[in-house]
C-alpha positions as CSV (number, residue, x, y, z in Angstrom):
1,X,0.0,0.0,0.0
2,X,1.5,3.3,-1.0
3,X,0.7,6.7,0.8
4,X,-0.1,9.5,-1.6
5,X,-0.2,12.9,-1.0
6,X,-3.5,15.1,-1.0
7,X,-3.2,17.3,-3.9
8,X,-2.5,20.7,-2.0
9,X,-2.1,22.7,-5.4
10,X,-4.0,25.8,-4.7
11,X,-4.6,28.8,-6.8
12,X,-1.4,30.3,-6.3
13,X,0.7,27.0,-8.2
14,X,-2.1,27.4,-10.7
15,X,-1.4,31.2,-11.8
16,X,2.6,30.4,-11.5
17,X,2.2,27.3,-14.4
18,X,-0.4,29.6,-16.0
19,X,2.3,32.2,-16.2
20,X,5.4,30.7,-16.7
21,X,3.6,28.5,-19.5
22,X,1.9,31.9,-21.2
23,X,4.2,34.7,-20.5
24,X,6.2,34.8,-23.9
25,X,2.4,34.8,-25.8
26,X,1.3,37.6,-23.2
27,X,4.4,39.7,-23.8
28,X,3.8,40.0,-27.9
29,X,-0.1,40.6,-27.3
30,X,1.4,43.4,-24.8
31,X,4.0,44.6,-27.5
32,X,1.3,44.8,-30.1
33,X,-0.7,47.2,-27.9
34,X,2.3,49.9,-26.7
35,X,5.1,51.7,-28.5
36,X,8.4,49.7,-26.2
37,X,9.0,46.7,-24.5
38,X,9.5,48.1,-21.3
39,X,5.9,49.4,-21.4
40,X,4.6,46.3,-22.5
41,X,6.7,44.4,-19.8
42,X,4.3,46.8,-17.3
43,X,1.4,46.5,-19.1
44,X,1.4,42.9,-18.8
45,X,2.5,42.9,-15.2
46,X,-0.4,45.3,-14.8
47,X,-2.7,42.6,-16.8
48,X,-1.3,39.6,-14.4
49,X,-2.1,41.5,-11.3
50,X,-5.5,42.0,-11.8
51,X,-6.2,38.8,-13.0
52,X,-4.5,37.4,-10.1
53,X,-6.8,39.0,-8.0
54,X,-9.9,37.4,-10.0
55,X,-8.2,34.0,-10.8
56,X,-10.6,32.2,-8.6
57,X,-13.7,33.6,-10.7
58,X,-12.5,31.9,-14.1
59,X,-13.9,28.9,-14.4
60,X,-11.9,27.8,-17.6
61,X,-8.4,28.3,-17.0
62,X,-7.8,27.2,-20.7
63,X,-9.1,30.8,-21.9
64,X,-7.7,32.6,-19.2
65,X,-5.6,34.1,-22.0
66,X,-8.6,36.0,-23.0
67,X,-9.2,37.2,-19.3
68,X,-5.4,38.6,-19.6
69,X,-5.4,40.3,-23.0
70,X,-8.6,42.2,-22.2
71,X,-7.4,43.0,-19.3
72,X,-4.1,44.4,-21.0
73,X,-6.8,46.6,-23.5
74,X,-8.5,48.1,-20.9
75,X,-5.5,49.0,-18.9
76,X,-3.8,50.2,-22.1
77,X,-7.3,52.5,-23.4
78,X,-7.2,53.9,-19.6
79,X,-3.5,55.0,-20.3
80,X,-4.3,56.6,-23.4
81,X,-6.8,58.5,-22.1
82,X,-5.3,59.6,-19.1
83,X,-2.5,61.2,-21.2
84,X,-4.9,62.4,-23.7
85,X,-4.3,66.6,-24.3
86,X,-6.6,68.4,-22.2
87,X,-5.0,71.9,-22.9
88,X,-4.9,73.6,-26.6
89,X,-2.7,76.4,-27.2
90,X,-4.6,79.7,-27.1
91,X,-5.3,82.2,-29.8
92,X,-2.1,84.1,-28.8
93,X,0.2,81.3,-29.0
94,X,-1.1,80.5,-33.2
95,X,0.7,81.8,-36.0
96,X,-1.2,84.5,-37.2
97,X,-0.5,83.4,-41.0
98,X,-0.8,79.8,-42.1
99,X,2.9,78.6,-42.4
100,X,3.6,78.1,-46.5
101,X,6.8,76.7,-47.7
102,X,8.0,75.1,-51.0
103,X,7.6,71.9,-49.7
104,X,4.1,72.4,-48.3
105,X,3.5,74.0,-52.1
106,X,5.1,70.4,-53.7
107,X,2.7,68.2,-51.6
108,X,-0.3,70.2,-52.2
109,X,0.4,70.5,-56.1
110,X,1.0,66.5,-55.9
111,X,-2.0,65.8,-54.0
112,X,-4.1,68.1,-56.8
113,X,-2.7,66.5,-59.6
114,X,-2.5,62.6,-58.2
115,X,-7.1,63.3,-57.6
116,X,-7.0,64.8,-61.2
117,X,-5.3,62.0,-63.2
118,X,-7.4,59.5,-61.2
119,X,-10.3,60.6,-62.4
120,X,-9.4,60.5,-65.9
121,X,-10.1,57.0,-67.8
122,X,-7.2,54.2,-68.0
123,X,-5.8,55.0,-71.1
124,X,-6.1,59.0,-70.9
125,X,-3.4,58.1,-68.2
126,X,-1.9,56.0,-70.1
127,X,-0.7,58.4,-72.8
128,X,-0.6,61.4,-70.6
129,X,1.9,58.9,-68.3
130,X,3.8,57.6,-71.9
131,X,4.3,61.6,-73.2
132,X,5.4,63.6,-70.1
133,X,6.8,61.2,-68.3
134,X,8.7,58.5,-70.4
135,X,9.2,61.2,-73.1
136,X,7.7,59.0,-75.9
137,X,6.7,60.7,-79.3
138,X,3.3,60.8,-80.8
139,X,4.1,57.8,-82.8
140,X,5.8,55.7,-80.6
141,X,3.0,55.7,-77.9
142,X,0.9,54.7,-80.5
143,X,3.3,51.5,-81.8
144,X,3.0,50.8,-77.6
145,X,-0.6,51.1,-77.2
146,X,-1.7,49.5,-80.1
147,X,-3.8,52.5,-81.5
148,X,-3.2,55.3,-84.5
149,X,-1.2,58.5,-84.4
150,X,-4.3,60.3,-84.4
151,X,-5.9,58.5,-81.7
152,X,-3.0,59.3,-79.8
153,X,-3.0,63.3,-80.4
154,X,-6.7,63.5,-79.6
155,X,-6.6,61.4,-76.3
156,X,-3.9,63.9,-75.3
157,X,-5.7,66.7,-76.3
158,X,-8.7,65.6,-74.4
159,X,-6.9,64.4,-71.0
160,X,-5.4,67.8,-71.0
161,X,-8.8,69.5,-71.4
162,X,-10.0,67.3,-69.0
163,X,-6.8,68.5,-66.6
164,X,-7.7,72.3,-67.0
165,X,-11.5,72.3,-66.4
166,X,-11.0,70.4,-63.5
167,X,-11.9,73.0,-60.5
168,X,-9.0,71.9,-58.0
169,X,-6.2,72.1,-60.8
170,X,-7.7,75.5,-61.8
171,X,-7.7,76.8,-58.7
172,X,-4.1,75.4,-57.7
173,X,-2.7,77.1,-61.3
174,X,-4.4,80.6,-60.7
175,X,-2.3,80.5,-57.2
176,X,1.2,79.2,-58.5
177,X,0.8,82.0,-61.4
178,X,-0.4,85.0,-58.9
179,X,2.5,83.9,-56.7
């Protein structure tokens, strides 16, 4: 007859395996959810504290996991709204002019332009895209595309039109000439 030992696990041995089995798995759900490891190493401490203090309320310990991770979210959403920006500058502290550079100028002017060509049909593009910017004669685009010369010279001549009627291009051209 052999003595065995009561089982004398209690909840404590449990969240110790449950930890040292799922800590890796907890730490890259934690690094997903902050901007360094050393705030996800406290987010999930944070996480395995308070679910330490509930362990004995989950009934499945196989989706405790979830219990953690949620826990993690919460904690992390508090944190993001605790540090949200409560003050805004005042009216004295803004520039009293909009601040306008080249660069600004480049990105607007791309922006304009990239809206305008994607509204104009596939192969408008296409030969606006073959004669500006691969340099391609009249001819030549028309050997690529598969279409006549003329074909070519009207499809330009309408994309362009197409370019200058359009309201935002207009409006961007009358304030790079007035400038």
């Amino acid at each position: 007859m052999t003595d065995h030992a009561p089982d004398v696990r209690g909840p404590r041995d449990d969240f110790t395996e449950y930890v040292a089995t799922r800590r890796s798995t907890l730490l890259r759900a934690a690094c997903q959810l902050t901007s360094n490891p050393a705030d996800a190493e406290d987010l999930l401490q944070e996480g395995l504290v308070k679910v330490y203090g509930a362990w004995h309320r989950i009934a499945d310990k196989r989706v405790a996991h979830a219990y953690v991770r949620r826990t993690m979210s919460n904690h992390q959403i508090s944190q993001w709204r605790r540090h949200r920006v409560e003050e805004y500058p005042s009216s004295d502290e803004l520039p009293d002019s909009a601040v306008w550079d080249l660069d600004t100028e480049r990105i607007e002017l791309r922006t304009v332009l990239n809206h305008a060509l994607a509204a104009l049909p596939h192969r408008d593009r296409q030969v606006l895209a073959l004669r500006y910017y691969g340099s391609y004669t009249d001819s030549e685009i028309a050997e690529r595309l598969g279409m006549s010369v003329g074909t070519v010279k009207s499809t330009l001549w309408r994309a362009l039109r197409k370019l200058r009627e359009n309201g935002a291009v207009r409006t961007l051209h009358a304030d790079l000439v007035a400038a």
